[in-house]
C-alpha positions as CSV (number, residue, x, y, z in Angstrom):
1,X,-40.3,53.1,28.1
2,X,-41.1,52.2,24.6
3,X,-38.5,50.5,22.3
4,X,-38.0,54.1,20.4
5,X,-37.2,55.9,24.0
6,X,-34.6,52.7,25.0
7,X,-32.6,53.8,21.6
8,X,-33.0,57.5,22.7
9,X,-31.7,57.0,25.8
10,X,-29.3,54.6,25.2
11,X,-27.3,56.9,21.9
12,X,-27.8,59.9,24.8
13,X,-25.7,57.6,27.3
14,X,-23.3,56.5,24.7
15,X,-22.3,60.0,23.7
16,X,-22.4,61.1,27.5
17,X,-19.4,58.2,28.2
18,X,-17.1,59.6,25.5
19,X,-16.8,63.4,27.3
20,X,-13.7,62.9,29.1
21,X,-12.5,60.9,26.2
22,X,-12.9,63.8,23.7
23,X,-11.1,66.1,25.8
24,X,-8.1,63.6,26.1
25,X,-8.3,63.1,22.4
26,X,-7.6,66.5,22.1
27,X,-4.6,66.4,24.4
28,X,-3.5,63.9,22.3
29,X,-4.5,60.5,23.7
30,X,-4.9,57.8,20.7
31,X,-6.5,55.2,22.7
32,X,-9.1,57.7,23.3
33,X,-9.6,59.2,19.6
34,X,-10.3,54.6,19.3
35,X,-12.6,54.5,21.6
36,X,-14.4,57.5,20.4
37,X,-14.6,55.5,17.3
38,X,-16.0,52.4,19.0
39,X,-18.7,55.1,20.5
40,X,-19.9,56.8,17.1
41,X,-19.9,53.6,15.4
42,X,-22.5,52.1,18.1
43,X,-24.4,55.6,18.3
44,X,-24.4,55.0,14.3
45,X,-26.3,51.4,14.5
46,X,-28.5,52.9,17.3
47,X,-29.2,55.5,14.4
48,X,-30.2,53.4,11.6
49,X,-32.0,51.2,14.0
50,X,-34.0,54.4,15.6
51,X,-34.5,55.4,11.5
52,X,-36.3,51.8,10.3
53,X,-38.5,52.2,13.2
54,X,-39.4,55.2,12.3
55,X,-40.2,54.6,8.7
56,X,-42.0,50.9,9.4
57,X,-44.1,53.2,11.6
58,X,-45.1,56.0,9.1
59,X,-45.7,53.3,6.1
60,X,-47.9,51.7,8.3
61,X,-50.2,54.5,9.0
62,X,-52.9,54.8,6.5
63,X,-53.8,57.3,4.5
64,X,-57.0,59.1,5.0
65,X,-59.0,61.5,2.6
């Protein structure tokens, strides 16, 4: 797996954990609504991570007439 597909897969895993916790957040479990936070803040840095990637890739590319 490429460094891009790790990201992926690890944002897919990392929203996956938190099922169970968004149901209890909604039953009204605090500690869960936190670590829903902790989640989405890590799936957020995965994000920005996944997006410089991205772009270092498509500036790199040259152009061609």
């Amino acid at each position: 797996m490429t460094k891009l597909e790790n990201q992926l897969q690890e944002m897919h895993e990392t929203l996956m954990s938190i099922t169970d916790d968004v149901e209890k957040f909604q039953h009204g479990n605090k500690s869960a609504g936190t670590r829903i936070r902790k989640a989405m803040q890590i799936v957020k840095t995965l994000a920005q991570i996944v997006r410089v990637h991205v772009q270092e890739v498509k500036n790199s590319e040259t152009v061609t007439a």
